[in-house]
Steps between C-alpha positions, in 0.01 A plus 500: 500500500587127646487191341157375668189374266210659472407279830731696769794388711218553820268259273794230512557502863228180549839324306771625813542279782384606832837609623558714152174685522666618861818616333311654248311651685761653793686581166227672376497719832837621404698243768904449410583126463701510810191648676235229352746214623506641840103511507479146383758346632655400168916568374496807239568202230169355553365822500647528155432178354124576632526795269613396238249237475256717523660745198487181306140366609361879439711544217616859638843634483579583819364702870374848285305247287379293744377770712344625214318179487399482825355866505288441128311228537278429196 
């Protein structure tokens, strides 16, 4: 069980910046940090920081959670 509201992390993603939803979203499709920099053109601490906004913003835990997220929309 994660820490989302009743509203899901996927609800919440209208509150991630443009460049978030694309991490979440590449780490949603199971992509490394290393591998989403590459693909975006970003260092793997950016990548990182981008997460962890994201964890905070969604109020998720970490990747297994925010996957979950992303694949239970409600």
């Amino acid at each position: 069980m994660t820490n989302l509201d009743t509203a899901s992390g996927a609800a919440h993603l209208g509150a991630l910046t443009n460049r978030e939803r694309q991490v979440a979203m590449l780490v949603g499709s199971g992509l490394t940090n290393k591998v989403i920099a590459r693909e975006l053109v970003l260092t793997e601490g950016t990548v990182k920081q981008h997460a962890c906004n994201i964890y905070r913003k969604l109020r998720i835990r970490n990747r297994g959670e925010l996957i979950i997220a992303l694949r239970n929309p409600k």
